[in-house]
N, CA, C and O of each residue as an XYZ file, in Angstrom:
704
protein
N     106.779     84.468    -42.908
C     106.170     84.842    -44.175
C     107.033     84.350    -45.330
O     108.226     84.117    -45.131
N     106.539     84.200    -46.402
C     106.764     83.518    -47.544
C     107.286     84.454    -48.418
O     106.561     85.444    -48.511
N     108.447     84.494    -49.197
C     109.509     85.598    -49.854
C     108.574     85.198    -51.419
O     108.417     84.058    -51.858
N     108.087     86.395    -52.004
C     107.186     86.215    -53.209
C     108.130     86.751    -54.330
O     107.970     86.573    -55.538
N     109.049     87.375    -53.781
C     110.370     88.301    -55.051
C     111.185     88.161    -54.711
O     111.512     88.968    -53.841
N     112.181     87.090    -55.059
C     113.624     87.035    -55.141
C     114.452     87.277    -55.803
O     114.480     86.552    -56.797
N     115.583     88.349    -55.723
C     116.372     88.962    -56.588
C     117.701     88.231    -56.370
O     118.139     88.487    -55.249
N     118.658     87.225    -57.228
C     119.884     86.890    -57.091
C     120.490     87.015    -58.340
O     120.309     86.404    -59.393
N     121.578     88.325    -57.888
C     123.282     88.592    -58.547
C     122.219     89.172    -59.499
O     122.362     88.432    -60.472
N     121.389     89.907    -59.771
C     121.255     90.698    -60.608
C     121.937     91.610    -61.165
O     122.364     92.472    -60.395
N     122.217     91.729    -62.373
C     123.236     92.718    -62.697
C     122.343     93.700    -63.853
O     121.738     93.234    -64.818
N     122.404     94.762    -63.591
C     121.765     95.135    -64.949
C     122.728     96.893    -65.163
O     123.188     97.753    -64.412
N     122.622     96.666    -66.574
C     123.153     97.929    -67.232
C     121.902     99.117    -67.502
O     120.831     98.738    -67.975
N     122.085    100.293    -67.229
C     121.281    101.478    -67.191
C     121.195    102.818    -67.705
O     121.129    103.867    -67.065
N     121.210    102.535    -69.673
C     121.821    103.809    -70.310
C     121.317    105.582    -69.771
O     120.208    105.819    -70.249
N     121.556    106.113    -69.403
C     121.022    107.341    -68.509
C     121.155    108.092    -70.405
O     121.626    107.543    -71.401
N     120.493    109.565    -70.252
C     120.388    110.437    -71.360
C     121.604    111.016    -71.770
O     121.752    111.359    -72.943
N     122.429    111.153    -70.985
C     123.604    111.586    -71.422
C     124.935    110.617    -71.635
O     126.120    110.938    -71.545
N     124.453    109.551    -71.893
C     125.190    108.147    -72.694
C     126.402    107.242    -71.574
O     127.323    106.439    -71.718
N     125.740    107.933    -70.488
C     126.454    107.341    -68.994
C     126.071    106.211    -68.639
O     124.844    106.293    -68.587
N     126.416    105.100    -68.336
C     125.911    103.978    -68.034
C     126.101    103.060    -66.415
O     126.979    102.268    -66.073
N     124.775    103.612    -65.601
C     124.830    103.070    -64.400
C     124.932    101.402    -64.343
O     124.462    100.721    -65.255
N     125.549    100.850    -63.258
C     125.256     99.129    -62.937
C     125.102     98.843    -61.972
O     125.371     99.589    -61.031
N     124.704     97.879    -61.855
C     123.658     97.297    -60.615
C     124.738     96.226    -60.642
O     124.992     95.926    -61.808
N     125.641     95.378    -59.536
C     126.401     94.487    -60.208
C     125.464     93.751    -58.489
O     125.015     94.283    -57.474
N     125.568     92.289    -59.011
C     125.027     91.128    -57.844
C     124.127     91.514    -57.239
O     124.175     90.905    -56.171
N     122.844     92.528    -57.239
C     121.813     92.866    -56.204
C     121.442     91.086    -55.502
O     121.672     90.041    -56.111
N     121.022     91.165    -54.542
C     120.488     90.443    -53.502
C     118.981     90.531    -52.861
O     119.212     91.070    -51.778
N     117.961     90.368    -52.905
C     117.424     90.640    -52.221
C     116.182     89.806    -51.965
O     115.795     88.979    -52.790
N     115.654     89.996    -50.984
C     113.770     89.058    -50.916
C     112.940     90.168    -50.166
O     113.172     91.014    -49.303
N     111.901     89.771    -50.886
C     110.758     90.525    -50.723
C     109.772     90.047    -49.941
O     109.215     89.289    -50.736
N     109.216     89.971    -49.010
C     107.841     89.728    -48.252
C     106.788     90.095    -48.878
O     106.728     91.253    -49.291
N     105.777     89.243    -49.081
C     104.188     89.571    -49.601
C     103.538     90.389    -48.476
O     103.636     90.161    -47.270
N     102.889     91.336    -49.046
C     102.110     92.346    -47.824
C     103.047     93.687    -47.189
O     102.743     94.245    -46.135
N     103.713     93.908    -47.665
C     105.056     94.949    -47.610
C     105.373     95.645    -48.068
O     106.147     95.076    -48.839
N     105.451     97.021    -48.363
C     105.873     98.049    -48.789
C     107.107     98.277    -48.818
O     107.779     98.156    -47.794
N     107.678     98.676    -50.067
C     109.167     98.551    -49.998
C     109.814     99.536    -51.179
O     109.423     99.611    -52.343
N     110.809    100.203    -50.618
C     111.099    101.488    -51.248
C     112.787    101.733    -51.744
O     113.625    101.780    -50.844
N     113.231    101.881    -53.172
C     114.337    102.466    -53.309
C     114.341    103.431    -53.227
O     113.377    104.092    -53.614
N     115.161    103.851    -52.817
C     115.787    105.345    -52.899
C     117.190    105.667    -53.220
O     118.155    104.918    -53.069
N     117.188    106.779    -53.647
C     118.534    107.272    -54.413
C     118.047    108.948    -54.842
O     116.994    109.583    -54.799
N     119.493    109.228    -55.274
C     119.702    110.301    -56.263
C     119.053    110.392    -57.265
O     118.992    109.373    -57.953
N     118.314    111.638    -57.747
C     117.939    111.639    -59.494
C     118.833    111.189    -59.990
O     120.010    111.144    -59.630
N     118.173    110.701    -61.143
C     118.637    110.226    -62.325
C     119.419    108.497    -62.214
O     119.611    107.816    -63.221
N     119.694    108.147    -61.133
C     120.395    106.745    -60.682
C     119.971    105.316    -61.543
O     120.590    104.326    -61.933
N     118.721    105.738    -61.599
C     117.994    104.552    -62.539
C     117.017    103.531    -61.113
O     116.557    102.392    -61.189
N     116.996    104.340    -60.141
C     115.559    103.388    -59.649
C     114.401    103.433    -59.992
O     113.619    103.193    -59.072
N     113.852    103.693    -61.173
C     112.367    103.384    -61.706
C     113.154    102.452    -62.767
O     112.322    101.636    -63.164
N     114.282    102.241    -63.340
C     114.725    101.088    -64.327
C     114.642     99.881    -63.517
O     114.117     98.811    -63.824
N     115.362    100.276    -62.204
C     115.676     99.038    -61.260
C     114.040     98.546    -61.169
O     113.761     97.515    -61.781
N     113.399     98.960    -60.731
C     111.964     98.506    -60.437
C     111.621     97.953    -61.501
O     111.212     96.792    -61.470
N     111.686     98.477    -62.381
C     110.577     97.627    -63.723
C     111.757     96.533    -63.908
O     111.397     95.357    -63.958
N     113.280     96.855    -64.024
C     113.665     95.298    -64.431
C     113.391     94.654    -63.329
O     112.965     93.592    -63.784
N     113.323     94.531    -61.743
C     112.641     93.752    -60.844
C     111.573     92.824    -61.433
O     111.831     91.656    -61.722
N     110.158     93.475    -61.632
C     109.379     92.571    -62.286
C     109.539     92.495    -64.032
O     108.465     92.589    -64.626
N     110.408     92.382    -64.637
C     110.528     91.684    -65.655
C     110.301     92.953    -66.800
O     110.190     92.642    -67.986
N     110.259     93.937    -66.516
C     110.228     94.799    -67.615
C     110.863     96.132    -68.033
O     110.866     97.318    -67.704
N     111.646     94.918    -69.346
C     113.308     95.728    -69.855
C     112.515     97.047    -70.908
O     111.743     96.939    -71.861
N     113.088     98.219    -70.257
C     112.849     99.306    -71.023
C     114.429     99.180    -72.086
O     115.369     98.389    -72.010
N     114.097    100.617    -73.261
C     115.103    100.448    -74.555
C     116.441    100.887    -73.877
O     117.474    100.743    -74.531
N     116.509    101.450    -72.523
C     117.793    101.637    -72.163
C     118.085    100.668    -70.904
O     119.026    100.834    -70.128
N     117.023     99.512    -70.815
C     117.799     98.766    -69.481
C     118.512     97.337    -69.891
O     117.846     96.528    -70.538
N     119.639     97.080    -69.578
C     119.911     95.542    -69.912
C     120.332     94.587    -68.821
O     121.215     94.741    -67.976
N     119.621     93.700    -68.991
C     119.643     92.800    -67.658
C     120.635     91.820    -68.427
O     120.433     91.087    -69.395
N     122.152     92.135    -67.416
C     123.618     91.092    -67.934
C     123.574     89.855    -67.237
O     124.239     88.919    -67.681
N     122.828     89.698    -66.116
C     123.247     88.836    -65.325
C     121.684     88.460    -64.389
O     120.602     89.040    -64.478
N     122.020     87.449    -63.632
C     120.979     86.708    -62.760
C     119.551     86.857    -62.770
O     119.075     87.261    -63.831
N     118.659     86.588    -61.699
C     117.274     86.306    -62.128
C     116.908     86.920    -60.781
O     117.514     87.004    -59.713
N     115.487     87.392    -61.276
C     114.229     87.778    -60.698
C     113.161     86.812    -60.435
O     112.386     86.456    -61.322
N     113.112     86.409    -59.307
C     111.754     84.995    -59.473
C     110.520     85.516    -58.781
O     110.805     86.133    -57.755
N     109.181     85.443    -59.057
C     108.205     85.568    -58.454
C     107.592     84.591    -58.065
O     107.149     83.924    -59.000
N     107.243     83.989    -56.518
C     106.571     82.553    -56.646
C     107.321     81.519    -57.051
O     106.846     80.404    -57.263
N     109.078     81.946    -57.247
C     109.715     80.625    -57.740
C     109.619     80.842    -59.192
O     110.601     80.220    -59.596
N     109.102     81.288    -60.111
C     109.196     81.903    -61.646
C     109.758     82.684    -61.321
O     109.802     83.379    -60.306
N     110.756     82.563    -63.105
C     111.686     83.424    -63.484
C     110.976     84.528    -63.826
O     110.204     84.187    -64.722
N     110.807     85.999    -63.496
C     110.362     86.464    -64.234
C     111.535     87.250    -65.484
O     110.979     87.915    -66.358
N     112.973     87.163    -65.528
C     113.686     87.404    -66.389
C     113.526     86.215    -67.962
O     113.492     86.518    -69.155
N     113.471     85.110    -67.416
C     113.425     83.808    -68.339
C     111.813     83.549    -68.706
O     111.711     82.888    -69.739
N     110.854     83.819    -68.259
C     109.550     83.559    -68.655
C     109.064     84.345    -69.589
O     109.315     85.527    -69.824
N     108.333     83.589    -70.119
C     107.725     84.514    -71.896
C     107.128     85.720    -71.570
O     106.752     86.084    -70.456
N     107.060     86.392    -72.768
C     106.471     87.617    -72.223
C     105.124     87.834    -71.721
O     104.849     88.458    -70.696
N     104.372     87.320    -72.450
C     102.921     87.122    -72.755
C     102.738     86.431    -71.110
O     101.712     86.819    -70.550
N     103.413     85.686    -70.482
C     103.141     85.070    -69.062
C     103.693     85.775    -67.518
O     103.398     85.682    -66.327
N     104.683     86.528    -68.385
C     105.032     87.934    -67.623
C     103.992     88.490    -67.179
O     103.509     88.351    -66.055
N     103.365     89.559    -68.603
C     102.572     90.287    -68.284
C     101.001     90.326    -67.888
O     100.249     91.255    -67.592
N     100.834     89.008    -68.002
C      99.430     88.458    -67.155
C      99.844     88.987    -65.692
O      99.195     89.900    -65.182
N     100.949     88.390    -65.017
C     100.985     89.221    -63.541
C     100.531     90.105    -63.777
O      99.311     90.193    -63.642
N     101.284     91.183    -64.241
C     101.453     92.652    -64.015
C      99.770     93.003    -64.009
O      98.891     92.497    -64.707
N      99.657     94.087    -62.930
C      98.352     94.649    -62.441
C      97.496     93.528    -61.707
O      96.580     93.948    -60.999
N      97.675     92.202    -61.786
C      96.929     91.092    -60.835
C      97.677     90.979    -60.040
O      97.409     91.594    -59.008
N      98.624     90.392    -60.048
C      99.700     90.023    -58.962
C     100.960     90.344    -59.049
O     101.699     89.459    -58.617
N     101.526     91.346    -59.475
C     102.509     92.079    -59.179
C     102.119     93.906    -59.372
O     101.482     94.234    -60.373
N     102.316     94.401    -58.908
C     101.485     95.893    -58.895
C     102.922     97.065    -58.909
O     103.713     96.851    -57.991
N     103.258     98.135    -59.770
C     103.715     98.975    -59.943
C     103.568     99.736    -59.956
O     102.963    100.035    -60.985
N     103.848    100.952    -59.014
C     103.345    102.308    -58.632
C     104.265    102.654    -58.848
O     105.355    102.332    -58.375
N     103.918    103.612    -59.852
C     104.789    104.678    -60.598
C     105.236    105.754    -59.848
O     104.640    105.762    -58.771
N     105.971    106.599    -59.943
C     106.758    107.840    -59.153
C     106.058    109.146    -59.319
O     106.519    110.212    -58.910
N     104.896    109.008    -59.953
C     104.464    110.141    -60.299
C     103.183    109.573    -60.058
O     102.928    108.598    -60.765
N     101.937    110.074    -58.902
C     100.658    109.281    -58.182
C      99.794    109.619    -58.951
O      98.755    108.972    -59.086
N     100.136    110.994    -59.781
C      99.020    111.430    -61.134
C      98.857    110.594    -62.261
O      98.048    110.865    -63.148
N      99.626    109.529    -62.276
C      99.532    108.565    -63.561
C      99.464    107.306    -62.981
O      99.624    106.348    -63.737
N      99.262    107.100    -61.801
C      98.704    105.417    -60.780
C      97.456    105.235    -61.380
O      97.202    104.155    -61.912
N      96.640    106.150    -61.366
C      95.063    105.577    -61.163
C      94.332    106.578    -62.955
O      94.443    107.553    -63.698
N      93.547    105.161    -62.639
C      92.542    105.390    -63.693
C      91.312    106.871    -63.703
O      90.292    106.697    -63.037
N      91.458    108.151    -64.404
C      91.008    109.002    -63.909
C      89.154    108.821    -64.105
O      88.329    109.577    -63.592
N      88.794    107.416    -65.127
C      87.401    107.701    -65.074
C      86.793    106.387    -64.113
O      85.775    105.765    -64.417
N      87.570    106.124    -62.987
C      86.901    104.918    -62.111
C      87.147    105.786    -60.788
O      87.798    106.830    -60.833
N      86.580    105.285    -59.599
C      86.232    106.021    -58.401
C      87.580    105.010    -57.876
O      87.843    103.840    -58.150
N      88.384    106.154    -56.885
C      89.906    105.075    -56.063
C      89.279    104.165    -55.625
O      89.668    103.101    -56.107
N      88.377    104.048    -54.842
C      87.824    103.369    -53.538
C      87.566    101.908    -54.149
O      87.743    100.911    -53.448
N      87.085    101.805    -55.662
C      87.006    100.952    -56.361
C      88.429    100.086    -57.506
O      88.544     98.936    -57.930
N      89.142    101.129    -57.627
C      90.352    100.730    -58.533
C      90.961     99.692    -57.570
O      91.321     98.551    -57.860
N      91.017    100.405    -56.166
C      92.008     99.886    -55.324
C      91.255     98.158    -54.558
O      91.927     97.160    -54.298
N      90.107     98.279    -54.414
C      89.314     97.315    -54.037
C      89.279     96.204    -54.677
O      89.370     95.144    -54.057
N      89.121     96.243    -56.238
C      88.561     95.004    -56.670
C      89.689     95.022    -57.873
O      89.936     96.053    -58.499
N      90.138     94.161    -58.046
C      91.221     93.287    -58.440
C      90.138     91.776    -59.703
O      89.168     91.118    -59.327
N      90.893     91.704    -61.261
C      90.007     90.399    -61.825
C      90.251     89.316    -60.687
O      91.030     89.432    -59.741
N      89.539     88.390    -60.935
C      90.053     87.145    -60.036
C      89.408     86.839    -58.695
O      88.797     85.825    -58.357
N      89.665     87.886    -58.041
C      88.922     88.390    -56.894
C      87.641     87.426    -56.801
O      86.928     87.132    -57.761
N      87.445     86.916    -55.270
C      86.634     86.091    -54.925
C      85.662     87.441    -53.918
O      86.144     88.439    -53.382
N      84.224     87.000    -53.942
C      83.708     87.847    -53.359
C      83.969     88.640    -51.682
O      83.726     89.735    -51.175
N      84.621     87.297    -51.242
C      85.126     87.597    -49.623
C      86.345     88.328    -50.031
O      86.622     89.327    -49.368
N      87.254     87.939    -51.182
C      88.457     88.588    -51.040
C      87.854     90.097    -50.910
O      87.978     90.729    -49.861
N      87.146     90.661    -52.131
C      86.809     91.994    -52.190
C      86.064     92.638    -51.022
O      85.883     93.849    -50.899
N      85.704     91.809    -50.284
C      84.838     91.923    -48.483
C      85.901     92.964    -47.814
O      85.845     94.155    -47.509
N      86.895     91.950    -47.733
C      87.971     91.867    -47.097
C      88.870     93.340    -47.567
O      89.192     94.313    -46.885
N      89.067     93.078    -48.786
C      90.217     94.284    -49.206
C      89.398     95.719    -49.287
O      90.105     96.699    -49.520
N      88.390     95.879    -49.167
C      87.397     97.240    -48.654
C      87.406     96.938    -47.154
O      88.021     97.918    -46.733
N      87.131     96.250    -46.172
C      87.273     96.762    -44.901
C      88.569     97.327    -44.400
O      88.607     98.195    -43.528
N      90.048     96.611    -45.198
C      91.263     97.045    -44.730
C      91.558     98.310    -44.974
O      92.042     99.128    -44.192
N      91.101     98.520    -46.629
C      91.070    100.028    -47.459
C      90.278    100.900    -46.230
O      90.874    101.600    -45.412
N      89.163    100.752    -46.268
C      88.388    101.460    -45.213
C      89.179    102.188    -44.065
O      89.009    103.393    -43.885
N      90.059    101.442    -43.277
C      90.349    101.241    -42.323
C      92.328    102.498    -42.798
O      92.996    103.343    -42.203
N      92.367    101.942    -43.849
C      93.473    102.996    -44.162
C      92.666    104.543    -44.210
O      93.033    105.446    -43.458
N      91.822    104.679    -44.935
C      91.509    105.828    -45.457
C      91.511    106.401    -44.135
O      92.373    107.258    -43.937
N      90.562    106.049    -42.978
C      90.300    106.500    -41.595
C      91.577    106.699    -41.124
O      91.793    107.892    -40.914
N      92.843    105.704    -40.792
C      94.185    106.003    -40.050
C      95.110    107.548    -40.890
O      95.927    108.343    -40.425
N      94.628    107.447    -41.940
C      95.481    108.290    -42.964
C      94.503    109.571    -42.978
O      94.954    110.483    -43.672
N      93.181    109.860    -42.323
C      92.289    111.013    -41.895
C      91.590    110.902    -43.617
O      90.359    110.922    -43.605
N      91.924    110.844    -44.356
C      91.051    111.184    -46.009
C      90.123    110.573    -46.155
O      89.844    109.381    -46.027
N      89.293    111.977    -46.615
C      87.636    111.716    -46.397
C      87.513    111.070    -48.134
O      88.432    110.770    -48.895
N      85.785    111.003    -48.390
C      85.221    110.053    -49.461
C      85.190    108.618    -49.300
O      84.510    108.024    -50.136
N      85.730    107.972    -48.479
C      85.530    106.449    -49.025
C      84.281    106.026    -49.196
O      84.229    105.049    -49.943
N      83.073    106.455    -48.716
C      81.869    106.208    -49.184
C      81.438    106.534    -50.452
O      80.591    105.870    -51.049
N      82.019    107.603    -50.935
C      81.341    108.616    -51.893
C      82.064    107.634    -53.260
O      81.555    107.449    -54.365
N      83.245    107.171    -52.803
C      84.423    106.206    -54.049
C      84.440    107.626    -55.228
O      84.106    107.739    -56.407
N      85.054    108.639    -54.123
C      85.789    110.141    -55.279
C      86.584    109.403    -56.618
O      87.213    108.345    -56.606
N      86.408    110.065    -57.444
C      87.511    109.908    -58.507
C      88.630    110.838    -58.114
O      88.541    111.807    -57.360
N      89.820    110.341    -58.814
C      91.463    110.956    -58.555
C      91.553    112.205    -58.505
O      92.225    112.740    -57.623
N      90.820    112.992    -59.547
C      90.466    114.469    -59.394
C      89.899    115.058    -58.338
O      89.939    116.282    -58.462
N      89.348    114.673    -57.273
C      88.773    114.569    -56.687
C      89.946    115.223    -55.030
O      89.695    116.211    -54.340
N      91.001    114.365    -54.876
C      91.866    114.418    -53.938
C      92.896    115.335    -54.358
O      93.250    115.594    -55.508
N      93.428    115.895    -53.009
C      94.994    116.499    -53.672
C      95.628    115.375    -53.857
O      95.465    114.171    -53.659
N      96.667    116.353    -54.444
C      98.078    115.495    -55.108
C      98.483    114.543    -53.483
O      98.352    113.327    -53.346
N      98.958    115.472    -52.469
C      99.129    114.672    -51.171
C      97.790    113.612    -50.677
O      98.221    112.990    -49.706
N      96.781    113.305    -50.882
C      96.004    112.846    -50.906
C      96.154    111.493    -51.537
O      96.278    110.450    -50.896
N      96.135    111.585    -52.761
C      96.273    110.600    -53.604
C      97.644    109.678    -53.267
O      97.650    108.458    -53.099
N      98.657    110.469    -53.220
C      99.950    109.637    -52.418
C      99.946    108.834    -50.865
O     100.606    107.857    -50.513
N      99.196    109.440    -50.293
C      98.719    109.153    -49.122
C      98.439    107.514    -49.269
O      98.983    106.689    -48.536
N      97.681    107.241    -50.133
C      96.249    106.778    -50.489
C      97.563    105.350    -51.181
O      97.453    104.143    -50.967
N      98.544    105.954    -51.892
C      98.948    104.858    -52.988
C     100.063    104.330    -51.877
O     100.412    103.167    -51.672
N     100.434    105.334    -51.338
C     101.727    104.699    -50.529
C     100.928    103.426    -49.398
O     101.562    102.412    -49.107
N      99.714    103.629    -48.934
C      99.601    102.590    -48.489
C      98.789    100.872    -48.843
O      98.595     99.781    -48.307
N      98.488    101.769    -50.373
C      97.709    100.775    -51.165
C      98.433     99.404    -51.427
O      97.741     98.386    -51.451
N      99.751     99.328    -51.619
C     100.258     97.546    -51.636
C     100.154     97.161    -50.625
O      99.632     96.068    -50.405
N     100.734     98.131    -49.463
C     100.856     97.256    -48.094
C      99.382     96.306    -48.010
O      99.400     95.203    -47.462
N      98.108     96.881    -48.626
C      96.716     96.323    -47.818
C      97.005     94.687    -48.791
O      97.134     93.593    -48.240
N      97.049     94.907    -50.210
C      96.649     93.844    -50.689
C      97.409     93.846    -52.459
O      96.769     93.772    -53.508
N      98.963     93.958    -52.302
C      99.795     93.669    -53.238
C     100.396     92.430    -52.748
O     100.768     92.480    -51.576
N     100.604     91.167    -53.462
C     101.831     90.365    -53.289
C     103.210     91.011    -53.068
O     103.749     90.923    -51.964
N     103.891     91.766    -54.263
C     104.989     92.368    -54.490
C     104.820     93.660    -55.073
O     104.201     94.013    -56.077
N     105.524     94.319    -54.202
C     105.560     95.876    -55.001
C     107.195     96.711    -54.749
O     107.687     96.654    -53.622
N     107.834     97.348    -55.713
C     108.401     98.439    -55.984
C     108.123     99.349    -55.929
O     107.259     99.721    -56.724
N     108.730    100.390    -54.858
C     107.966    101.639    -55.061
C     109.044    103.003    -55.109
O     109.676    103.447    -54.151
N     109.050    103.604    -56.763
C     110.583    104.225    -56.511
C     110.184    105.540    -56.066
O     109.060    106.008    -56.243
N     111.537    106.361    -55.240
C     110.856    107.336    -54.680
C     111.789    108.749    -54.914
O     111.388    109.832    -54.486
């Protein structure tokens, strides 16, 4: 398989609230397309900073000192912004730490998660039979009905997101 996120010597600075400053010095890493992949740590450490500077997005307390993030071979540290954030939600996907603020509360999951812009009609064939096929292994009912988020418990909905890149994300972060 083909490495879609490459992280080399990343260094980044991580102002925390109480004016402490975590670092990331040389991270390393590659990512597989189709893969679920998880930091973990201690509160407060800065892995939801680490994730967003991964795909290219510096919050007011993160500073990226050192090396690059490539997606596809793009920088996403060195690439404009405006070409950044075309990925983001097409082809790079960020699931937030909190599953109550993933999804859109006035679209049905079954649909958020399915159809993607761009999307060729077989792709969307395709990424509903796999979805399908999660909902059944993971026991959670509705996929016919395409419930809205309100709809599921909180464990439900996590259920649902934790396995949602694996079906049909290029690259995902998922802080935990």
């Amino acid at each position: 398989m083909t490495d879609v996120l490459q992280i080399r010597d990343l260094a980044v600075e991580i102002a925390t609230s109480d004016r402490a400053v975590n670092r990331i010095w040389a991270l390393n890493a590659a990512f597989v397309g189709g893969r679920l992949y998880s930091i973990i740590g201690p509160s407060g450490v800065g892995k939801t900073s680490l994730c967003l500077a991964l795909i290219g997005w510096q919050r007011p307390n993160l500073r990226i000192i050192g090396g690059d993030a490539s997606f596809l071979g793009q920088s996403l540290i060195h690439m404009a912004a405006r070409d950044r954030q075309m990925l983001w939600g097409r082809d790079i996907l960020y699931v937030p730490q909190s599953s109550a603020t993933a999804l859109v509360p006035t679209r049905g999951v079954v649909d958020q998660l399915a159809t993607f812009p761009r999307d060729t009609g077989a792709q969307r064939i395709e990424r509903r039979r796999q979805l399908r096929k999660a909902f059944e292994r993971l026991d959670i009912p509705g996929f016919d009905e395409n419930r809205y988020p309100h709809q599921y418990s909180g464990g439900q909905i996590q259920r649902i997101l934790d396995c949602q890149p694996v079906l049909h994300c290029t690259a995902t972060c998922h802080s935990g």
